[in-house]
Every structure is written in structure tokens, then in C-alpha cells.
C-alpha positions as CSV (number, residue, x, y, z in Angstrom):
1,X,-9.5,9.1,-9.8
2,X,-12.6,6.3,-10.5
3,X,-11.0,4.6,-7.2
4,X,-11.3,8.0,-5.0
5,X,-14.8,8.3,-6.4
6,X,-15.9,5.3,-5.8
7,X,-14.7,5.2,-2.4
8,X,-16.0,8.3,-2.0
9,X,-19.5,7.3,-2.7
10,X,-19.2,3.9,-1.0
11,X,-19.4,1.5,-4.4
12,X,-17.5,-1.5,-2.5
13,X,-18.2,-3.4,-6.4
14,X,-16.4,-0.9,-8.0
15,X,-13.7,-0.7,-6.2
16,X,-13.0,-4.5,-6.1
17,X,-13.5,-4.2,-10.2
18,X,-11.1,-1.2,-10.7
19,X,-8.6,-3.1,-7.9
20,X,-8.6,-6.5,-10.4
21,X,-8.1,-4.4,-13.1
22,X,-5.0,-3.9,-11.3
23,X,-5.5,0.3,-10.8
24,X,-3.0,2.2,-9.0
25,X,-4.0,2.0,-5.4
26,X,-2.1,4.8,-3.8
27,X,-2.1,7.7,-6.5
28,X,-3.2,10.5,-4.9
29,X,-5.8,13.6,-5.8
30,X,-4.4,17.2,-5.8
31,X,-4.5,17.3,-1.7
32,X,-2.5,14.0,-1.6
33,X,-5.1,12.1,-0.5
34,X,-5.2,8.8,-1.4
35,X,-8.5,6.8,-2.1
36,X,-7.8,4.6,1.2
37,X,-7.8,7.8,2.6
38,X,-11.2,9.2,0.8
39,X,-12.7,6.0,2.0
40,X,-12.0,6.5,5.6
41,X,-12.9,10.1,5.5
42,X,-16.5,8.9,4.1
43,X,-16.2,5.5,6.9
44,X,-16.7,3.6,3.4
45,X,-15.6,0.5,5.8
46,X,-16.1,-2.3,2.9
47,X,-13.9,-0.4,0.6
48,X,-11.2,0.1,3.8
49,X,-11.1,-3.3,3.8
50,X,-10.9,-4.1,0.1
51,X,-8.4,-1.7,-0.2
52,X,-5.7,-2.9,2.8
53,X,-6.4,-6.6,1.7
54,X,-4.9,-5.8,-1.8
55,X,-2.0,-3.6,-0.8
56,X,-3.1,-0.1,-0.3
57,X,-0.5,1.9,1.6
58,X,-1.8,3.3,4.9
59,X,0.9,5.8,6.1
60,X,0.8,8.0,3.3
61,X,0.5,11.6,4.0
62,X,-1.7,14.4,2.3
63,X,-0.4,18.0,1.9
64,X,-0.8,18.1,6.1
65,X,0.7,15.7,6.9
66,X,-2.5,13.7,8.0
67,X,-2.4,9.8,6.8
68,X,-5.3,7.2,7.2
69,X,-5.3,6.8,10.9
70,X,-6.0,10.4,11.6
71,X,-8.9,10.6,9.3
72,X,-10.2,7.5,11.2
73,X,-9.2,9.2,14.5
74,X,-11.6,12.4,13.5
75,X,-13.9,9.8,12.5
76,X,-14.1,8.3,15.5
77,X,-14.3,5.1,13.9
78,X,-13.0,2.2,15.8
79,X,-13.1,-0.7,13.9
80,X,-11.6,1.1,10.9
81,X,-8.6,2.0,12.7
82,X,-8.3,-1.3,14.1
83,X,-8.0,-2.6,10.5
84,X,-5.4,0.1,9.7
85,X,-3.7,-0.9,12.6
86,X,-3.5,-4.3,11.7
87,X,-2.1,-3.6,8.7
88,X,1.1,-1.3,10.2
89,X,-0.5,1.9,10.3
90,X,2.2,4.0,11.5
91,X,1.2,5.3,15.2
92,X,3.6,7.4,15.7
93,X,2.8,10.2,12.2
94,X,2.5,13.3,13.2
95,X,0.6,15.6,11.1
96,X,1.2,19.7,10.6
């Protein structure tokens, strides 16, 4: 979707316009990989935040079971899975 792209490619603006134009936050790509997702992956940390202010779901799971906190784990990225944490990230998910 625009939202994945744009998290993607770490356009924080266009993901604040496409979230008050009220997109879907947590439709997923092909993988089932949801923009927050995309934009952890890519440690787009402005449009992590954006996202898990305005509802984003964190403990979805793509096709391997993987949600946001273990693409922030591989990341090594602390501060993004502190924010996921703060918002309920589920610590227990266990991936495939």
C-alpha cells in the first residue's frame, strides 16, 4: 500500500497525511507484513511512532510468524522496541 511505501522510504509527512485521511493501518502486503512492520524493518523511527500513536497494531504476525518486536529485535534497535513495548507489544510471540 501508499502507507507501506512510505514507511518504507521513511516519508514521516506522508504517513501522518495518509493516517488523517483515516487509511487502514494494519492491512497487510502479500507477506503479511504490516506497514508498522515495513517501518521497523527500514528503523523508519518517526513513522514507528506516528504509527503506534494513532492505533497501529503491534502483534500482528507475517506469514512467519514474526510481528514488530522481532523485526526490531534483528534491528537491534532499542528505542524502537521500547516504544513497541510501551504500547503492549506482545513479548511472549513466538515466530516459526
Amino acid at each position: 500500500t501508499a502507507l507501506h511505501l512510505a514507511c518504507a522510504n521513511g516519508h514521516p509527512e506522508v504517513v501522518t497525511l495518509l493516517v488523517e485521511r483515516k487509511c487502514h493501518l494494519n492491512l497487510c502486503d502479500h507477506e503479511n507484513r504490516t506497514a508498522l512492520m515495513k517501518a521497523v524493518q527500514c528503523q523508519e523511527e518517526k513513522c514507528v511512532n506516528i504509527l503506534l500513536e494513532n492505533g497501529a497494531d503491534p502483534n500482528i504476525r507475517d506469514v512467519s510468524g514474526n510481528t514488530a518486536l522481532h523485526y526490531a529485535a534483528f534491528g537491534d534497535n532499542i528505542s524502537i522496541i521500547e516504544k513497541l513495548l510501551l504500547y503492549n507489544a506482545n513479548t511472549e510471540a513466538r515466530n516459526k
